[in-house]
N, C-alpha and C positions, 0 to 999 in steps of 0.2 A: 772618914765618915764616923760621927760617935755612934758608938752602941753597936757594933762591928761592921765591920768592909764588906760581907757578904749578906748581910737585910737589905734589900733593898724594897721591900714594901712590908707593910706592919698596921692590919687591921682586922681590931679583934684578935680570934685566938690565929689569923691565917697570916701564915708569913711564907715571904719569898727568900730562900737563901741564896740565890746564885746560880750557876752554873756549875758543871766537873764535866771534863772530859773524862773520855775513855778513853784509856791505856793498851797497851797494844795486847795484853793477859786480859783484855774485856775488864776491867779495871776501873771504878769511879772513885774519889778519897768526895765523904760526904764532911761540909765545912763544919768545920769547929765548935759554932753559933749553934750549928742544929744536932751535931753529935754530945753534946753538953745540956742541951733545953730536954733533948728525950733519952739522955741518959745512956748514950751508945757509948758500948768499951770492947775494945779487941777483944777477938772471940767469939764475938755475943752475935746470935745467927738472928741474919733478917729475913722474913718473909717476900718474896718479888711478885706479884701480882698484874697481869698482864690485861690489858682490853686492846685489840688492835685499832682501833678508831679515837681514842684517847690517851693511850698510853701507859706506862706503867706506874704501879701503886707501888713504896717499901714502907713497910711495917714492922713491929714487932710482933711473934706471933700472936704473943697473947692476949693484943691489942683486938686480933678479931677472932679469938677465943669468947672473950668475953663480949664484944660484939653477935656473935654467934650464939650466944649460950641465954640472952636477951631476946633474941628471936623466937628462939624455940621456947622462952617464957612467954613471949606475948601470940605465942600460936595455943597454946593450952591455954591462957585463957579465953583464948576466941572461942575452944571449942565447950568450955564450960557453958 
């Protein structure tokens, strides 16, 4: 498949990479396609974000650092 083996759907900025299993150390290897698009390198710590009815969220922290810090700017100005 062009444009890698693990997109299987691509609209807008929402993409699907694939599947990974879990290893038997609770172990997932995240594909290539999306380790390269958001810039993931050995080492580098991800955030794991839980909802039990939908499932889990990975992120980079500062991803909802700066989500977070956008919040609490649009709460001061509500309160202005």
């Amino acid at each position: 498949m062009a444009g890698g083996k693990h997109i299987l759907a691509k609209q807008n900025a929402q993409r699907v990479f694939g599947t990974a299993k879990v290893g038997d150390r609770g172990q997932i290897v995240i594909p290539k396609e999306a380790r390269e698009l958001f810039g993931i390198r050995p080492g580098d710590t991800l955030l794991i974000l839980a909802e039990e009815d939908t499932g889990l969220i990975v992120s980079r922290p500062e991803v909802l650092n700066h989500l977070a810090n956008q919040i609490l700017s649009n709460v001061k100005n509500e309160e202005k």
